[in-house]
N, C-alpha and C positions, 0 to 999 in steps of 0.2 A: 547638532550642536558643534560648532569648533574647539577647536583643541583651547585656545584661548577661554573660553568661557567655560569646560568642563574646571580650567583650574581654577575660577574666578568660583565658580558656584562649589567648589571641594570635591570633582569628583575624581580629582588626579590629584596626589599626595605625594611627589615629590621626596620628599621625608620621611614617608613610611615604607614605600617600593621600591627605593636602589638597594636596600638589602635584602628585601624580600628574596627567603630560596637563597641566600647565601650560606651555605653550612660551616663554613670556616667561621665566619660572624658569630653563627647561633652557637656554634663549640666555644669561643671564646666569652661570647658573653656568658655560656654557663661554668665555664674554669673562675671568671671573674668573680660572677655568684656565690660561687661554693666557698672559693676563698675568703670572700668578703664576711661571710657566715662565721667561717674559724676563725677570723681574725679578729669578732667581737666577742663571740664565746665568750661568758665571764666577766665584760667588760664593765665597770663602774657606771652609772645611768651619767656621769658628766662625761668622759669618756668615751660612750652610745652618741651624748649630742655632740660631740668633735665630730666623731665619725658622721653624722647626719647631714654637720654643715660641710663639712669637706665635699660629699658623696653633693650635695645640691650647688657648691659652685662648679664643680668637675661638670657635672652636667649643662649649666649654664654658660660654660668654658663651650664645650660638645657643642651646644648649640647655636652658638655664635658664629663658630666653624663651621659648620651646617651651612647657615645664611649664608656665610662670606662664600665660601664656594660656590653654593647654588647661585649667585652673580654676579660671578668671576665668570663663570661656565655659562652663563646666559650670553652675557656680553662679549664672550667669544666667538660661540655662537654666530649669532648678530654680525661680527663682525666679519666670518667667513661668509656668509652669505652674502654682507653686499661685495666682496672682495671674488665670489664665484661667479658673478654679473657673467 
């Protein structure tokens, strides 16, 4: 199978393995966590859903950035290699 078709059928994730094994990452995403935990403690259930909807644009911010990088970085790519002819 080529590389192209491993990503077409999902068995290359892009989005899941450039952080993979990064432990700086996994430290940060758990300071993030823990924070996130004290800083609702006690929090009013309207309050909770502030926090909810914030917490799901911030991600959909995140992953937009995802995209846009992933090709940005394609089509650089691409374009070093017809430029290494």
């Amino acid at each position: 199978m080529t590389t192209l078709e491993d990503l077409w059928y999902g068995n290359i994730s892009p989005f899941e393995q450039y952080l993979d094994g990064n432990e700086k990452y996994q430290e940060l995403l758990m300071i993030m966590s823990r924070n996130r935990e004290k800083l609702s403690e006690g929090f009013q259930p309207e309050k909770t859903e502030w926090l909810n909807k914030y917490d799901a644009v911030l991600n959909e911010m995140a992953s937009m950035a995802e995209v846009e990088a992933f090709k940005f970085g394609y089509k650089l790519a691409v374009k070093m290699m017809i430029e290494a002819k």
